[in-house]
C-alpha positions in Angstrom: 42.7 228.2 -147.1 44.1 230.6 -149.3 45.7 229.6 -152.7 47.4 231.3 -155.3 44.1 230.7 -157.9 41.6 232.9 -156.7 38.1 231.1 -155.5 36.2 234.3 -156.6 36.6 233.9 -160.4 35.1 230.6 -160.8 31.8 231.9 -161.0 33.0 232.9 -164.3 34.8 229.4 -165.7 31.4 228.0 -166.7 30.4 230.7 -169.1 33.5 231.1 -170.0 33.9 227.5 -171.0 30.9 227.6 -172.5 32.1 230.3 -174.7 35.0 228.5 -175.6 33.8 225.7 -176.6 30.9 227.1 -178.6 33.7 228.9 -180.5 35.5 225.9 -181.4 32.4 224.0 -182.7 30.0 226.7 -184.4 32.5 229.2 -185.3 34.3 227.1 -188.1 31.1 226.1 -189.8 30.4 229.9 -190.1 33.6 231.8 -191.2 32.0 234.6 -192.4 31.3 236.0 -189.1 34.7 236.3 -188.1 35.5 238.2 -191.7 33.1 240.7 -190.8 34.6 244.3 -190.5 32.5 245.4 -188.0 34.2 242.4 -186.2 37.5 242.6 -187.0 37.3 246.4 -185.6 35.7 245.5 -182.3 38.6 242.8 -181.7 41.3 245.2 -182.8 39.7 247.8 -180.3 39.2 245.7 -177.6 42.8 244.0 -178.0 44.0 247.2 -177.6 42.3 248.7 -175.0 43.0 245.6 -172.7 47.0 245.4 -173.8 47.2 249.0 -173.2 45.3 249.2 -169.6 46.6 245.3 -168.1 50.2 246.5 -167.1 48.6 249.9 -165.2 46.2 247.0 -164.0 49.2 244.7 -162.6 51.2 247.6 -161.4 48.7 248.9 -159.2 47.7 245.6 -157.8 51.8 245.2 -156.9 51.9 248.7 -155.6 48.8 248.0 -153.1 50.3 244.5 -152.5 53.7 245.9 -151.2 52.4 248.5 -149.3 49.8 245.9 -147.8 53.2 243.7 -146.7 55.7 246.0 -146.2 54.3 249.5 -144.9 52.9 249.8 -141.6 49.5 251.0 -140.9 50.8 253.8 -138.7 53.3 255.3 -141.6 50.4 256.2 -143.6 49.2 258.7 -141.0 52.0 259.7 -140.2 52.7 261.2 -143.8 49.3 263.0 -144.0 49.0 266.4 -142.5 46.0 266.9 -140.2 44.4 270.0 -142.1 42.3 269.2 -145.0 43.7 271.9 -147.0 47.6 270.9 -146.8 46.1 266.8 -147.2 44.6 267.7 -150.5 48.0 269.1 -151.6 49.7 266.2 -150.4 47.2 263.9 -152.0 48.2 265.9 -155.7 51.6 265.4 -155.4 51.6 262.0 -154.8 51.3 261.4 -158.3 54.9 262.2 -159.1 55.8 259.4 -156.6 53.2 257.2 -157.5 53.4 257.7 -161.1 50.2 255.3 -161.8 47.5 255.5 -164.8 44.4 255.5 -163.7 43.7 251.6 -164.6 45.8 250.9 -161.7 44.8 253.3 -159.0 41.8 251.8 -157.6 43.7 248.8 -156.1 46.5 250.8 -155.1 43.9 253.5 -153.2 42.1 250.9 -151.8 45.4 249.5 -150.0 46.3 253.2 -148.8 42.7 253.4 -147.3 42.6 250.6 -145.4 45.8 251.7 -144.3 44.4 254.6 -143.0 44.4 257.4 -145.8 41.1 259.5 -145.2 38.3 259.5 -147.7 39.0 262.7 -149.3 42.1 262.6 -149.3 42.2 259.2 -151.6 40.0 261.0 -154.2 42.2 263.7 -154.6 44.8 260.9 -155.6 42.4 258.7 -157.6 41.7 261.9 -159.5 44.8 263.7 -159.8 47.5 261.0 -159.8 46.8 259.2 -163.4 47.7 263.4 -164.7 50.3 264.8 -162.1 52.8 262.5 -163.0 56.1 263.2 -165.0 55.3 260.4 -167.6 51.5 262.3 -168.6 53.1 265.6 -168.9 55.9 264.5 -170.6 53.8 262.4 -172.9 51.4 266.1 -173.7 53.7 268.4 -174.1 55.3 265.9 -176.9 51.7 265.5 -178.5 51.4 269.3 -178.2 54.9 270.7 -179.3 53.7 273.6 -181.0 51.4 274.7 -178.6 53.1 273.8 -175.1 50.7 276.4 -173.2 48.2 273.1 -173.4 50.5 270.8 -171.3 50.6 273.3 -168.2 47.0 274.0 -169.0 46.0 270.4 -168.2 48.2 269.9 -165.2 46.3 273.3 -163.5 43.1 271.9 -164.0 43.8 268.7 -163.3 45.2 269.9 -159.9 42.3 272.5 -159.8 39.5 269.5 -160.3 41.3 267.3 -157.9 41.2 270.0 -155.0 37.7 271.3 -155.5 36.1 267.8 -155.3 38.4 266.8 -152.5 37.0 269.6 -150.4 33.6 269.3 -151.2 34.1 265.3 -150.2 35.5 266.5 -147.1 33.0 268.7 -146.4 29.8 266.9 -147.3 30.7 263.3 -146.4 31.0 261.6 -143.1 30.7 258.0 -143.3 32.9 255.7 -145.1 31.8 255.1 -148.7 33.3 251.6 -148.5 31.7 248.6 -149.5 31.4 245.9 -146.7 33.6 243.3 -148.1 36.5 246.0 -148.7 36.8 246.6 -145.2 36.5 243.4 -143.9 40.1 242.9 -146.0 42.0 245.0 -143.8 41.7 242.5 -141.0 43.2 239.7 -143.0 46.5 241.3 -144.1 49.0 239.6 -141.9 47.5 235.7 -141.8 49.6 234.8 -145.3 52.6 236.6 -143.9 53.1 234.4 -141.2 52.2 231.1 -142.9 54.5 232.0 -145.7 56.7 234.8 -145.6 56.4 238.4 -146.8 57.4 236.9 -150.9 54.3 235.0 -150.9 52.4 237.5 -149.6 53.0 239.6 -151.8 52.1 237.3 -154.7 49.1 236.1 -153.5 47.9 239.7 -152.5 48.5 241.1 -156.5 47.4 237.9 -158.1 44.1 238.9 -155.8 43.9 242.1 -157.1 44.8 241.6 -160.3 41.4 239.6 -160.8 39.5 241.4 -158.4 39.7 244.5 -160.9 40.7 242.8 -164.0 36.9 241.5 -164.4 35.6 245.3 -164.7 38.4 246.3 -166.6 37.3 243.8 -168.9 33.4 244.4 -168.7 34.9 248.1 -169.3 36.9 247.3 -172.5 34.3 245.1 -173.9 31.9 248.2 -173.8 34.1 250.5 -175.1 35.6 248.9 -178.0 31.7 248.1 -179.2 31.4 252.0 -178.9 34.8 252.8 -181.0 32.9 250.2 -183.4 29.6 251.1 -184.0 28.9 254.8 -183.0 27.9 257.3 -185.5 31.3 259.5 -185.5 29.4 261.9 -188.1 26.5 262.8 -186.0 28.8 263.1 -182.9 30.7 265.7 -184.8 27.6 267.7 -185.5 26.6 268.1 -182.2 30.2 269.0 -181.2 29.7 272.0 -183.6 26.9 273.7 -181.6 27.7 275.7 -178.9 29.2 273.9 -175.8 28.6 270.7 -178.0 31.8 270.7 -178.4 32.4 270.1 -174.6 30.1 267.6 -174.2 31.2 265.8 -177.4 35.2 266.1 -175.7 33.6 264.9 -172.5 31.6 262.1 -173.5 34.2 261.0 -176.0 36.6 260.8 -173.4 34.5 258.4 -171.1 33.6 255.9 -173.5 37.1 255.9 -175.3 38.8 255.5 -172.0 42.0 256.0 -173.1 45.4 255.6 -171.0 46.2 259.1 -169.9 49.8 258.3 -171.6 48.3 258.3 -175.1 45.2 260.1 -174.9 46.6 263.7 -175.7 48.0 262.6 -179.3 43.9 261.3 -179.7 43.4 265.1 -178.4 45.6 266.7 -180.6 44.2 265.4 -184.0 41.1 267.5 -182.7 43.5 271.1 -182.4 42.1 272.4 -185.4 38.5 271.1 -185.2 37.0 272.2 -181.6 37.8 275.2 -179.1 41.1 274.3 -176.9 39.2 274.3 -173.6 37.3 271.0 -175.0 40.5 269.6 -175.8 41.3 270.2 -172.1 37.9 269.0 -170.8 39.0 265.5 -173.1 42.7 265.3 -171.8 41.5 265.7 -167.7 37.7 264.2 -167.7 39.3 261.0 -169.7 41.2 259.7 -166.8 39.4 261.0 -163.8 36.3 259.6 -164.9 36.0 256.7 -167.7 34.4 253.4 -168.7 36.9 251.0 -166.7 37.7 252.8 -163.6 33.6 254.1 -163.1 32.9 250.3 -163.0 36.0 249.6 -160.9 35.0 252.7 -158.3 31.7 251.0 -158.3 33.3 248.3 -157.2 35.1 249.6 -154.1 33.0 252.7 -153.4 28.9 252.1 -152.2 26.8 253.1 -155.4 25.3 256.3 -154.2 28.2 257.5 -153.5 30.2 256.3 -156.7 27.8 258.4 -158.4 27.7 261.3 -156.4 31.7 261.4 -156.9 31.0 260.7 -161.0 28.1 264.2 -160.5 31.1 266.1 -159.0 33.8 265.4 -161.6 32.0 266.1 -164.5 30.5 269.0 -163.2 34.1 270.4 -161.8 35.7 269.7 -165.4 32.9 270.7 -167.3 32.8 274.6 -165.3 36.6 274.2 -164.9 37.2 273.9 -169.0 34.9 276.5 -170.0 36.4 278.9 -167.7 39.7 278.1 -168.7 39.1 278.7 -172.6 39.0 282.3 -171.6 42.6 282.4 -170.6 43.3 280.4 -173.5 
């Protein structure tokens, strides 16, 4: 029987309560700990991370659930051209009708799968919809107002990312990359329509969701807000200085940030005068094609050898991508 609390999170009561209640008795005697600064900067990071990424979280899960309820399996392929080469360009422009960050794309992807998008075609989406959107490029070009060329910059190698790794997935991989339990969910999508209309459906299917992902966008803030909090930012800015650091430095700071791609240009742009604009670029599109939260959620939903396979190909496609693109800058 299916209720609206989800059995799959109590695994996680007991240390949770645990947790809790060791809070409530040990933490008073020892005030001090909670005064730290190194403390009050991991709460403030993590708070923030979380607030800012839960309502992408929710949105997604709402998006898959309606299109779980309400769109039929056949309308999906209906809507996707045949030829891998017009499907990739579809699967870019879907952004600017789905206009989801990338904290709430892997539910949503995972509902247009089992509805019968193709592999590739998905990726291209997972990795080009949290940029193609009119919110991101909106929100760039306002971080980068004296140097607008940066804005269209990002949405051509976002789209230019996006296309090359969807046809190298459609070329290279055969069998689906889904994990066992994902599939088995597409055979379960009308039982809770029929007991109790399409409304509760719906709710059940997000509140699913919304834990099902919400556990490794937590894992994911956790981890990043300790990095905001106790990396080394003057050694990182050394490296940055040597050549191609700077890259790396834009890259890696961009996965363990993992920033909304709403906000993470104005983080970009307090680095204009600091580090070569193609890194700036390599920050702005690795960031939410490939970061902390959604590696561990795409670990979730994909099998891991090809989750990382799919992490070797962005990286690398960003990484060539950027460089090339700070020649034309």
């Amino acid at each position: 029987m299916t209720s609206f609390f989800p059995l799959k999170i109590l695994p996680l009561l007991v240390p949770a309560v645990f947790l809790i209640v060791l809070g409530i008795v040990w933490l008073p005697e020892h005030p001090e700990l909670l005064e730290n600064a190194y403390i009050h900067s991991f709460k403030t990071a993590f708070i923030g991370i979380l607030l800012e990424a839960m309502p992408f979280v929710l949105l997604g899960a709402l998006l898959s659930s309606l299109l779980r309820v309400f769109v039929p399996d056949e309308w999906i392929s209906r809507w996707i051209p045949r030829r891998p080469v017009p499907a990739i360009l579809f699967g870019c422009l879907l952004g600017i009708l789905f206009p989801v960050c990338e904290c709430g794309m892997i539910p949503l992807v995972r509902r247009l799968m089992q509805k019968g998008m193709p592999l590739y075609v998905a990726i291209v989406f997972i990795l080009s919809g949290p940029i193609l959107n009119p919110v991101v490029y909106g929100a760039t070009l306002t971080a980068f107002r004296t140097h607008p060329w940066l804005a269209y910059a990002r949405m051509g190698l976002a789209f230019a990312v996006a296309a090359a790794v969807g046809l190298i997935i459609y070329a290279t991989v055969t069998k689906s990359p889904l994990r066992l339990s994902i599939r088995r969910e597409s055979g379960e999508a009308h039982q809770l329509s029929a007991r109790g209309g399409r409304l509760v459906s719906v709710l059940v299917h997000t509140s699913d969701e919304f834990f099902e992902m919400g556990k490794y966008l937590i894992i994911g803030c956790v981890l990043t807000a300790g990095i905001q909090t106790f990396m080394d930012h003057g050694s990182l800015e050394a490296i940055g200085g040597m050549p191609l650091g700077s890259y790396l430095f834009m890259m890696g700071l961009a996965f363990v940030l993992s920033l909304c791609s709403t906000s993470d240009a104005f983080v970009a742009a307090t680095f204009l005068h600091t580090f070569p604009s193609g890194s700036l670029l390599a920050f702005m599109v690795l960031g939410p094609m490939l970061d902390f939260k959604n590696s561990l959620m795409m670990l979730s939903l994909f099998k891991t050898r090809f989750a990382f396979y799919l992490f070797f190909l962005i990286f690398s496609a960003v990484f060539i991508g950027s460089v090339l693109a700070s020649f034309w800058l």
